[in-house]
C-alpha positions in Angstrom: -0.1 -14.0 -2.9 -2.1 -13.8 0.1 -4.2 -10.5 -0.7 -4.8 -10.9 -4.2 -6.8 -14.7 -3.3 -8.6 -12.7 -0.2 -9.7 -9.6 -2.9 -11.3 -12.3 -5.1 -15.0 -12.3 -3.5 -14.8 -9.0 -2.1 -16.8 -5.2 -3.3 -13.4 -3.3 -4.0 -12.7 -1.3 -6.9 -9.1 -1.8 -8.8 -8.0 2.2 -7.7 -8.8 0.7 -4.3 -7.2 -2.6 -5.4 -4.4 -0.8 -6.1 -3.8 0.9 -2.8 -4.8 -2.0 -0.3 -1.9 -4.2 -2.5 0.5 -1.1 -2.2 -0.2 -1.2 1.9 0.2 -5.0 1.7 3.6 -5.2 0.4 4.9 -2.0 1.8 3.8 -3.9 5.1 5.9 -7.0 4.1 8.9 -5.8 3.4 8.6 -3.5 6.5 8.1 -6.7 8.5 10.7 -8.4 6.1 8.6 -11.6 5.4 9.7 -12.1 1.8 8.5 -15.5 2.4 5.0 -15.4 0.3 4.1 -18.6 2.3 4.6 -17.8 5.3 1.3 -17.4 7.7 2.2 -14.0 9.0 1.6 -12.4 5.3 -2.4 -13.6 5.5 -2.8 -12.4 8.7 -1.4 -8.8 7.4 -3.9 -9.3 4.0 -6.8 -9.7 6.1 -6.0 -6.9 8.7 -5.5 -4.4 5.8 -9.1 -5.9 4.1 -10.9 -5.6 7.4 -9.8 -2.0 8.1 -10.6 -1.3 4.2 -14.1 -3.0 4.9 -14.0 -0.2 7.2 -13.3 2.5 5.2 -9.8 3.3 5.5 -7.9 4.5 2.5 -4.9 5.6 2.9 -2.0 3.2 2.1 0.0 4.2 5.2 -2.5 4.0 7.8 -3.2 0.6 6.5 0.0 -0.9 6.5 0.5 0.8 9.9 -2.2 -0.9 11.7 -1.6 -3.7 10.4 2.1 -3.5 11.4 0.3 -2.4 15.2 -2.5 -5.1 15.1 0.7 -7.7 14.9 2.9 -6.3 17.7 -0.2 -5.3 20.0 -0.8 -9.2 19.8 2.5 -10.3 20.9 3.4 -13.2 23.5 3.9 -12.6 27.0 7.1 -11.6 28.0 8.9 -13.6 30.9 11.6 -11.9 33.4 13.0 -12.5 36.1 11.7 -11.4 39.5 14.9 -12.8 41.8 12.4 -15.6 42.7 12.0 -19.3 42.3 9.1 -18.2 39.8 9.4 -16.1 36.8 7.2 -13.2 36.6 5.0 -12.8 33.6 3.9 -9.3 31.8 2.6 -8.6 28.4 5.0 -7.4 25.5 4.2 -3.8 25.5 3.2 -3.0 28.5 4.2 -1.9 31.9 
């Protein structure tokens, strides 16, 4: 598992062990990767470590950011103007 490998070298106690692995797979199975191996799950371990690093606690705010820091990153979005040329805007945004 992604988080447990990424806790390894890292100045976390196990109550706080505890809380960043309870954030982790709540986030998973919000985001339904039940896949272990898939990419997306060590992207989610390190957000939730890095906002740890930063002293967030709480379980849901973790697994909430993470969750944002995913979809706040998402592709552009292509639609269609009526043109020859598609017109291009960010996922998200107006």
């Amino acid at each position: 598992m992604a988080i447990y490998r990424l806790l390894k070298n890292r100045a976390f106690g196990p109550d706080e062990i505890k809380v960043l692995t309870a954030a982790y797979e709540e986030a998973l199975r919000t985001l339904r990767l039940a896949n272990r191996s898939d990419p997306t799950t060590e992207i989610v371990a390190k957000k939730i470590i890095e906002l740890a690093q930063r002293g967030e606690r709480d379980p849901v705010r973790l697994r909430e950011c993470a969750i944002r820091s995913l979809t706040s990153a998402s592709p552009p979005e292509v639609e269609s103007t009526g043109r020859d040329l598609p017109h291009t805007r960010w996922a998200g945004r107006a």
